[in-house]
C-alpha positions in Angstrom: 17.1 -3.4 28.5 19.1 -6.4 30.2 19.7 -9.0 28.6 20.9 -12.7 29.8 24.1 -14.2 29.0 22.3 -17.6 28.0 19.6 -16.9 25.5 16.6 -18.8 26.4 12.3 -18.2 25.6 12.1 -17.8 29.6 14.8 -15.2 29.8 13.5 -13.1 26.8 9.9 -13.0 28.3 11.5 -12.0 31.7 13.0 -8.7 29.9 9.9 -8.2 27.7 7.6 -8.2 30.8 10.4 -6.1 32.8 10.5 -3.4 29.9 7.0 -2.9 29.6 6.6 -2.8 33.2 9.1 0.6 32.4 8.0 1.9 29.4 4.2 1.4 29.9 4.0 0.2 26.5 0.6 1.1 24.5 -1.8 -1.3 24.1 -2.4 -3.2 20.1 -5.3 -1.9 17.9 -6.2 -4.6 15.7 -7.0 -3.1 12.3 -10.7 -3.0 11.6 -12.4 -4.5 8.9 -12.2 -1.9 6.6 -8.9 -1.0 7.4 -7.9 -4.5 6.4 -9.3 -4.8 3.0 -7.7 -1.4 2.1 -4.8 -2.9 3.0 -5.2 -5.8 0.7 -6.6 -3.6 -2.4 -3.9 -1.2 -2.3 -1.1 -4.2 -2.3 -2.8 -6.1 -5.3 -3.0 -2.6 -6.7 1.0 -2.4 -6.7 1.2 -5.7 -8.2 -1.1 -5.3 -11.0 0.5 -1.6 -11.5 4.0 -3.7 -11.2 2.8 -6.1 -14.1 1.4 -3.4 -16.4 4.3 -1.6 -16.1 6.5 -4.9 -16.9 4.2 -5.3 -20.1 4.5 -1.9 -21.5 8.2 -2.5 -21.0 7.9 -5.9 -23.1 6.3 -3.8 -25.9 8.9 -1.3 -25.6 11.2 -3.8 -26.3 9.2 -5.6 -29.1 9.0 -2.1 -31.0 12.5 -2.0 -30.4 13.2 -5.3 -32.3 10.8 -3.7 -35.2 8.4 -5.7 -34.3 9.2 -9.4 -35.2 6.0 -10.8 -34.2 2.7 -8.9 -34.9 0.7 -11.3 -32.9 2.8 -10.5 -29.4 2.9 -7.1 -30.0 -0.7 -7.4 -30.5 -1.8 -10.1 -27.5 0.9 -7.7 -25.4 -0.8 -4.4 -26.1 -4.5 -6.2 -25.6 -3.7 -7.8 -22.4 -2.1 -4.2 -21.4 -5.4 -2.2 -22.4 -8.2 -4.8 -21.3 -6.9 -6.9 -18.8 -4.7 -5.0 -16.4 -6.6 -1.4 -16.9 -9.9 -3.1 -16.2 -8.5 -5.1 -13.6 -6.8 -1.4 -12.1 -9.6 0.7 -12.9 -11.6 -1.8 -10.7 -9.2 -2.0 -7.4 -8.9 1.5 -7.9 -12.4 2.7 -7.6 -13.4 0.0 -4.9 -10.7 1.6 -2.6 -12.4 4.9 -3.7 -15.8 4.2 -2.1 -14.6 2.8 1.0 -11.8 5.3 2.2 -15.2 8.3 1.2 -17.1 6.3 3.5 -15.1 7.0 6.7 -12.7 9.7 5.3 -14.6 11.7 2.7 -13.5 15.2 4.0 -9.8 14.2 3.9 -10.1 12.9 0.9 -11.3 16.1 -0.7 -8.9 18.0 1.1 -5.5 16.3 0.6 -6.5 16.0 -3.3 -6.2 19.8 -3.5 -2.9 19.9 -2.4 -1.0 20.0 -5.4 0.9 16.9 -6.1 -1.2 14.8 -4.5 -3.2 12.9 -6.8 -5.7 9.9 -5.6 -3.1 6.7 -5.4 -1.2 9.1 -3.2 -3.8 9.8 -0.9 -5.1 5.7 -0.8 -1.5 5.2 0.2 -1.5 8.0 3.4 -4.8 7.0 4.4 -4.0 2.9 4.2 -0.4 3.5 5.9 -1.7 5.7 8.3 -4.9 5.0 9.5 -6.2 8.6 8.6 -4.0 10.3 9.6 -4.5 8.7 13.2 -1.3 7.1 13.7 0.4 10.7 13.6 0.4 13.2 15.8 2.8 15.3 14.0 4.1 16.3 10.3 7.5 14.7 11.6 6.2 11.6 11.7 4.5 11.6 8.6 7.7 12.7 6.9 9.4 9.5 8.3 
């Protein structure tokens, strides 16, 4: 690819449009609606699993200090069990019904590989369109 010795918005879209004339660069697929909201569940799923994670830690380190404060320990441990769980439990099964709705099969099989338990198999089939996005195990892998 060529670039120009002064970089300008004109001389950028003359190299884009002169590489995909070479290439023949494939076309965008807009993620469908489905798609999209798996998308979203699975990243508030990370953060939620990122914040209950960060509480069980702050308990840790209350239990640690012999617990100075009954109440925090307390308040930590209830917002751990009936906030965050629910809040997980909840993500976690709505991402359930909609990847069995297009990828039910799949589902079943890649949870019988050992090792592979259901986040894991949210995560390949958000990241990777099921499975469509790869033609190989190589590009899994990477």
């Amino acid at each position: 690819m060529k670039l120009a010795k002064v970089k300008t918005d004109k001389s950028y879209a003359k190299a884009i449009c002169e590489y995909s004339i070479q290439k023949q660069v494939p076309f965008y697929t807009a993620l469908t609606e489905v798609q999209s909201e798996c998308l979203q569940l699975f990243r508030l799923l990370g953060s939620y699993l990122k914040k209950r994670t960060a509480t069980k830690n702050k308990m840790h380190g209350e239990e640690d200090l012999g617990l100075p404060s009954k109440f925090v320990y307390r308040f930590l441990r209830r917002y751990c069990k009936h906030h965050l769980d629910k809040e997980i439990k909840g993500i976690e099964e709505k991402l359930l019904s909609l990847v069995k709705q297009n990828q039910q099969l799949q589902l079943t099989l890649l949870t019988t590989i050992p090792g592979i338990r259901i986040r894991t198999a949210f995560f390949l089939f958000v990241c990777t369109d099921g499975f469509k996005k790869c033609e190989k195990g190589l590009q899994l892998c990477s």
